[in-house]
N, C-alpha and C positions, 0 to 999 in steps of 0.2 A: 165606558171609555172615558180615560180623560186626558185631557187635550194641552199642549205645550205651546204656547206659538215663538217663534225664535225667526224673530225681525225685529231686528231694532231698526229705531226711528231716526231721523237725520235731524236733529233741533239744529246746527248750527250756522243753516243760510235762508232762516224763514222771512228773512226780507229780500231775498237777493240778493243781486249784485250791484246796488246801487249806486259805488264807484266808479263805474263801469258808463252807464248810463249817465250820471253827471256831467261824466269827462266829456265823454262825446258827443253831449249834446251845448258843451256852456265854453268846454275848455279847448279840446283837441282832438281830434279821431286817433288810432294806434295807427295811424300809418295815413301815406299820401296817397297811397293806391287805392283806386274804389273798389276794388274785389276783395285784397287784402280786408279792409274796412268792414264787407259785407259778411265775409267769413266769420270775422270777430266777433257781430255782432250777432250774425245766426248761433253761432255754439252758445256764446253766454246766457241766448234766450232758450236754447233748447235745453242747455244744462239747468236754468231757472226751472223751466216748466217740468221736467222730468223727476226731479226733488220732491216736488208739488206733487206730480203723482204715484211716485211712491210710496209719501209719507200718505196721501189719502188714500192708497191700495193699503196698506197695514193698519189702517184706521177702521176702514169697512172691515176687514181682514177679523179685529178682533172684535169687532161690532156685531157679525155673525156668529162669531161662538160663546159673547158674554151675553145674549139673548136667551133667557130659560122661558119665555110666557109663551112664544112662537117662533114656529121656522122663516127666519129672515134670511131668504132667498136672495132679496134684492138687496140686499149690504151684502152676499155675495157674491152677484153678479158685477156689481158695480166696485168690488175691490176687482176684478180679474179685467176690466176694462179700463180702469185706472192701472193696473201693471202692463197690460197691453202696451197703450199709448208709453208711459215711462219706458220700457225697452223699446220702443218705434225712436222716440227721442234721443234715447242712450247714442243708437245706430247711426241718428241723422248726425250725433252732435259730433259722435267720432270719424265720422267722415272728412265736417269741417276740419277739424283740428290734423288729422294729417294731411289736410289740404295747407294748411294753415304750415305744417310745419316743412310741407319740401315749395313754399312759395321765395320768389329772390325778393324777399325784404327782411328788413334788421328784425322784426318782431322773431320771424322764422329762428335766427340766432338765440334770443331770449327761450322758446318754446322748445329747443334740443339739448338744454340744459340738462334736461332730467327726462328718464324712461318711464311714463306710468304705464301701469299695469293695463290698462283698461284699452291704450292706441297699439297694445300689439298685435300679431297678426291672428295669434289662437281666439285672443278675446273678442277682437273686433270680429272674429269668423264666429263666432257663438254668437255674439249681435245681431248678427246676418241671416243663422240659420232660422234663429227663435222669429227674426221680425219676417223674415218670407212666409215661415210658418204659418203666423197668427194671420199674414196677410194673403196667404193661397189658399186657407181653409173654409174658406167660404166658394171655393172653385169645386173642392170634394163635395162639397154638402151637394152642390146644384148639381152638378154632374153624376151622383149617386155613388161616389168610388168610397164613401164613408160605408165602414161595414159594424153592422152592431158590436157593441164594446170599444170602438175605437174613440178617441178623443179628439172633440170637435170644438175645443174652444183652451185658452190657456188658463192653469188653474190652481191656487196653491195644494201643497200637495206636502209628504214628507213619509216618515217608517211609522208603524205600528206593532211596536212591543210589548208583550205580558209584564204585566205591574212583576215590580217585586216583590210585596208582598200579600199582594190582594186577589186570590185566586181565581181564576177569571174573568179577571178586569186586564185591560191593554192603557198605553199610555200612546195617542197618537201625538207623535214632532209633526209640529207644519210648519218646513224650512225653507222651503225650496218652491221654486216654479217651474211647471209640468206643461208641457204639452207634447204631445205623442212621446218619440222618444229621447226627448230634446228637454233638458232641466238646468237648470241655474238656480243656486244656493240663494235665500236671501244673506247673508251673510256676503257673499260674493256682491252680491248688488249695491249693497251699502258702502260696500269699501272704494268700489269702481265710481260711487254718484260723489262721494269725497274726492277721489283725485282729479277728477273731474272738475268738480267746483274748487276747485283749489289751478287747476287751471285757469279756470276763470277767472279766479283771486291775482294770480299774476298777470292776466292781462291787462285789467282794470290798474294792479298799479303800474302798466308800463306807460314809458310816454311822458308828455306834460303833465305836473300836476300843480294844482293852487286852488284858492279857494275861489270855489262859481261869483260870479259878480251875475248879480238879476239881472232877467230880459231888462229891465227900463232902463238899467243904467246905461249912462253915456260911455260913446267907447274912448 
């Protein structure tokens, strides 16, 4: 069998959002309201963190299958724990944000600018069903309602098709994330952790900006 893996990686916010975090901490918060504030600053940190873990789910990810000496289980398990948390995050962050966007302050205006993909109601409902999933499968396991062949943890996954020209051999794709009957493309996930962070990117530049003058300075 041989093996495809189709995840690309997110290189273009591997420091964050450090805009973001300057402003609000030297220059301005995005807003006078301390919810508005909190909202802000929870999405940016869950979009942070969520990047993080899905570039290290696809990391382990190909870590496990470019392994020929031995079967590394554990760069397996630990990509599907790392995409766990990343969709748990995806969920929390898009909750902020349409908190964020039906709240009465001026940010809200800036944030209804544009429709992404990722705060609609189908998507944000596939966030929902994958993260109840991953987080009531530990209620099955205890309570015995898991029945042999069933799926008890979330897992990359994808088709297996006969080579074309190799008789007997299969090519397995691994695109997608699996659990029971609930899947999500990585391909889809990439696209959704960009507009995402690209949210973020706007929020960070809303507001006051200039350059941070140091804690000692005099004000």
């Amino acid at each position: 069998m041989y093996v495809e893996i189709e995840a690309p990686e997110i290189q273009e916010y591997g420091q964050g959002f450090p805009r973001f975090w300057l402003k609000s901490i030297f220059i301005a918060s995005v807003s006078t309201q301390y919810q508005v504030n909190a909202l802000a600053s929870t999405y940016v940190r869950l979009v942070e963190s969520a990047i993080v873990e899905y570039n290290l789910g696809v990391s382990r990810l190909q870590e496990f299958w470019s392994t020929h000496t031995s079967l590394n289980l554990g760069a397996m398990h630990r990509s599907g724990s790392h995409f766990e948390t990343c969709l748990s995050n995806m969920y929390r962050a898009t909750n902020c944000f349409r908190k964020l966007r039906r709240s009465r302050d001026a940010l809200a205006i800036a944030l209804n600018t544009d429709r992404p993909a990722f705060a609609s109601d189908a998507v944000a409902g596939r966030f929902k069903d994958m993260r109840n999933d991953i987080h009531h499968m530990e209620e099955l396991v205890l309570d015995g309602r898991i029945k042999e062949g069933d799926s008890f943890a979330l897992r990359p996954d994808g088709p297996e098709t006969p080579h074309p020209s190799e008789t007997g051999q299969t090519i397995k794709r691994i695109d997608r994330l699996v659990i029971g009957v609930r899947e999500i493309q990585f391909s889809e996930l990439s696209t959704w952790l960009k507009e995402m962070a690209g949210v973020a990117e706007k929020i960070a530049a809303y507001g006051p900006d200039s350059t941070p003058r140091n804690v000692g300075d005099a004000g």
